[in-house]
C-alpha positions in Angstrom: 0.0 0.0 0.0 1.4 3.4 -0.8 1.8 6.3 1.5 -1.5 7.8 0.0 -3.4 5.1 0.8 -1.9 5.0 4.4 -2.9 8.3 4.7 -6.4 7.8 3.5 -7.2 4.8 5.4 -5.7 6.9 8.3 -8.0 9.3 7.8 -10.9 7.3 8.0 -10.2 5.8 11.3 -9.8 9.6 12.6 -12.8 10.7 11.3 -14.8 7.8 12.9 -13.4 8.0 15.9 -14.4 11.9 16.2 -17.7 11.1 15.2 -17.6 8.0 18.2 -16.3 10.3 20.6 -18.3 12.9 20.0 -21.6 10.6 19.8 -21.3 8.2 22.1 -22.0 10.6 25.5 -25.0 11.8 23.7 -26.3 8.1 23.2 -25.8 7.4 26.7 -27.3 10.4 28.3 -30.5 9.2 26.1 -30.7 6.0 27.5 -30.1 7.1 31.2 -33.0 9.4 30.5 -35.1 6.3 29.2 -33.9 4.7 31.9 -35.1 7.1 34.8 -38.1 7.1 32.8 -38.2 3.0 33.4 -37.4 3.3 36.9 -41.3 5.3 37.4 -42.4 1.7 37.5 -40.8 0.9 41.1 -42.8 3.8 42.7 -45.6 2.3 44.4 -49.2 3.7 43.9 -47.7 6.1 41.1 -51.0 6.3 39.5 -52.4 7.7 42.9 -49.5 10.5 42.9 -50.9 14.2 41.0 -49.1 15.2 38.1 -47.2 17.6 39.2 -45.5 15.2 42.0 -45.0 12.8 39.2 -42.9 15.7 37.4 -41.4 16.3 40.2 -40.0 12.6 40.7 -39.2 12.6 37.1 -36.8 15.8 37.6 -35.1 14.6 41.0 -34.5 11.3 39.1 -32.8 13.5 35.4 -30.8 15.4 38.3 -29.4 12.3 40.0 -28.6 10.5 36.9 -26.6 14.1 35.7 -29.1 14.0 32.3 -28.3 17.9 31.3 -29.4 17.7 27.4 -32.8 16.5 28.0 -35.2 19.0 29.7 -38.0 16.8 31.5 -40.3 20.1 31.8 -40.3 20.3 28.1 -39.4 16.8 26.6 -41.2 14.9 29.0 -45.1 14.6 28.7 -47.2 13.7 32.0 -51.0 12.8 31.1 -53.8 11.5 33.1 -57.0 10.6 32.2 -59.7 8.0 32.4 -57.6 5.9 34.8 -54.2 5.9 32.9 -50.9 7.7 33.9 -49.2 8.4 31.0 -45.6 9.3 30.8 -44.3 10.3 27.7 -40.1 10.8 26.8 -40.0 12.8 23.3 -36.2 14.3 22.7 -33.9 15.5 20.3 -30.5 16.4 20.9 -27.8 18.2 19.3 -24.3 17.3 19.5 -21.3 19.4 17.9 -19.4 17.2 15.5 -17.1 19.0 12.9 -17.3 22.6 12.1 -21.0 23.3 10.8 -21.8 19.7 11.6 -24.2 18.3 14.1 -25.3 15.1 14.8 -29.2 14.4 16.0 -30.3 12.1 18.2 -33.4 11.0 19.0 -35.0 9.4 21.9 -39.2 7.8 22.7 -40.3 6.1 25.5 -43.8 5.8 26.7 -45.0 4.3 29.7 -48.6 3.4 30.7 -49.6 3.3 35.1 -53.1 1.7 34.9 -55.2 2.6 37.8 -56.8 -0.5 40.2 
């Protein structure tokens, strides 16, 4: 292989591991956000809980985990009606790649408390 080609191939491994790099933390805030999300199960009686506590547990939970890019007053959906707690993860995030680059993200959960 020439020294062009080194330097190609070389590269390629650079630029894939910027975009890994810069990716990756954004991936896993996402899924610690799902996962706090997922964790609403383990509160007992949830569906007897007002919305606004629900929110509440939702935000202590984004600030333990350190979840900074996704805003749970504005990505985060709380419903109740006829019985049903709904809670509703819609977010997409931005990350800086490369110059004028970003890369988007996006993350869904939806959760269901059925009232006994």
């Amino acid at each position: 292989m020439t020294g062009l080609g080194w330097l190609m191939v070389l590269g390629l491994v650079l630029f894939a591991s910027l975009i890994t790099i810069r990716l990756v933390p954004i991936y896993l805030e996402g899924y610690r956000a799902m996962a706090a999300i997922d964790s609403l199960d383990e509160v007992p009686r949830i569906t007897t809980l007002p919305v606004g506590e629900v929110r509440s547990l939702i935000r202590k939970r984004f600030y333990i985990e350190g979840i900074e890019n996704v805003d749970p007053d504005e990505d985060v959906y709380v419903n109740f009606s006829d019985g049903v707690l709904t809670v509703e993860l819609d977010a997409e995030v931005r990350g800086h790649l490369v110059g004028n680059l970003d890369g988007v993200a996006s993350f869904y959960r939806a959760i269901e408390f059925i009232a006994h």
